[in-house]
C-alpha positions in Angstrom: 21.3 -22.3 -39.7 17.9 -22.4 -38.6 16.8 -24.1 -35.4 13.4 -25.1 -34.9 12.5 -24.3 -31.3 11.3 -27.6 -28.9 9.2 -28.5 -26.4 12.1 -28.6 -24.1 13.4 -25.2 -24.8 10.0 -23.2 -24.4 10.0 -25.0 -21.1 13.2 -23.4 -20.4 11.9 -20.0 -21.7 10.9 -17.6 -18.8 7.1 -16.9 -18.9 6.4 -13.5 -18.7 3.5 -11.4 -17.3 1.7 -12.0 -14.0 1.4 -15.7 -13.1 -1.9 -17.3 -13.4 -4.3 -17.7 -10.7 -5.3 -21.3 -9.6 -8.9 -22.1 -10.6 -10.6 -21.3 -7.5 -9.3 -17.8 -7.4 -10.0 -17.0 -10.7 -12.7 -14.6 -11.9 -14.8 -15.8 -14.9 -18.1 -15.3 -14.2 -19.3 -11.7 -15.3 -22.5 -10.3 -14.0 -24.2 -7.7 -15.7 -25.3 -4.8 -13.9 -27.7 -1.7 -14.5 -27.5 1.6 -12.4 -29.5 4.8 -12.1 -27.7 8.3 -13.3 -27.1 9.3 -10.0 -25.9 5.9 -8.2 -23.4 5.4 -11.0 -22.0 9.0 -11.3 -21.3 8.0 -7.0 -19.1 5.2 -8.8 -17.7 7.1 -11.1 -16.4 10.0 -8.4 -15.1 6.7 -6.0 -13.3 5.1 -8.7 -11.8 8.7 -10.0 -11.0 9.6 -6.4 -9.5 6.1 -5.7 -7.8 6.1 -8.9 -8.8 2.6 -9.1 -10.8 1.0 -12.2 -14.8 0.8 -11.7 -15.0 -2.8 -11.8 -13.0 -3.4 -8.7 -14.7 -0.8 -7.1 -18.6 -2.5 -7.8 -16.2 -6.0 -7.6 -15.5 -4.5 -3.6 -18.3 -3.4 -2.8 -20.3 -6.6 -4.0 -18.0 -9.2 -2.0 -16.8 -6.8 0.9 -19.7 -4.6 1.4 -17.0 -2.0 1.4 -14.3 0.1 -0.3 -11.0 0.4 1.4 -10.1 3.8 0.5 -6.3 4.1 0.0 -4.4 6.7 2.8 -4.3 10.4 1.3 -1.0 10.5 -0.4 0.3 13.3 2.6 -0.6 10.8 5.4 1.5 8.0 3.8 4.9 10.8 3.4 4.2 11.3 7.5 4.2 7.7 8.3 7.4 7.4 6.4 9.0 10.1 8.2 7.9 8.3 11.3 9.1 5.2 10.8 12.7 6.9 9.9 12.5 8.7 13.2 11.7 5.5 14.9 15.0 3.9 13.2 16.8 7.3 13.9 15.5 6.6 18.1 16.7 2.7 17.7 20.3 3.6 16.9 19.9 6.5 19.9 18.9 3.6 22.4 21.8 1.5 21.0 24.7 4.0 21.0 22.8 5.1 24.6 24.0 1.2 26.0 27.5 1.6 24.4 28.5 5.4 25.3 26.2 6.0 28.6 22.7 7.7 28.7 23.8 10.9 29.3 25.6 11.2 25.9 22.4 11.2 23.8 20.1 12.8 26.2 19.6 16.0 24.1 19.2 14.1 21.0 16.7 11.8 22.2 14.6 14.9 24.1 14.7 16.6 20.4 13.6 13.3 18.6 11.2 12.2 21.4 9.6 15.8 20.9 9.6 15.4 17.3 7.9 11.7 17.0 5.1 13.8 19.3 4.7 16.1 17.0 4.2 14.3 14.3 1.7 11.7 16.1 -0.6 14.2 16.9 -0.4 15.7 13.2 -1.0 12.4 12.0 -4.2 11.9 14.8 -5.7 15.3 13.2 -5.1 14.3 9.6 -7.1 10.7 10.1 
């Protein structure tokens, strides 16, 4: 039996992909641009070192005046193991107010010492 597909069901279909952007948003105005040997191979390196396209890159740097570099992929692995040592000193305060200060007094010196430590790393790495 074949069933010819209506209006109504495509309406029902899920649209795939990435939704489209409202008008105003939209980029659809393309500007050609020319660069010297040396500026563009300065593109090239930021884009490579980025890992981001070169259009977004001269697309940045036209609107912003700027590239945001993105955080070294070591600095982002310590900022994770902060935060979990943050949530690891939260559950330390909370058992403190049930069982008494003095039962997680160690533990918190030793984690206290830690989050230190890795604060300054973090200060030497940025």
């Amino acid at each position: 039996m074949n069933r010819t597909h209506t209006e109504e069901d495509n309406a029902k279909r899920k649209q795939g992909g990435r939704p489209r952007l409202p008008d105003g948003e939209k980029r659809d105005r393309p500007v050609k641009i020319y660069f010297d040997r040396a500026n563009y191979s300065k593109l090239v390196r930021r884009s490579r070192r980025s890992g981001r396209p070169l259009s977004e890159i001269v697309y940045e740097l036209a609107v912003n005046g700027y590239v945001r570099e993105a955080l070294p992929q070591d600095v982002v692995q310590a900022l994770r193991a902060l935060a979990g040592m943050a949530n690891n000193l939260n559950q330390l305060a909370h058992l403190g107010h049930i069982h008494g200060p003095m039962h997680i007094a160690e533990e918190n010196s030793r984690l206290s010492k830690e989050i230190s430590e890795m604060i300054v790393r973090l200060n030497e790495q940025l």
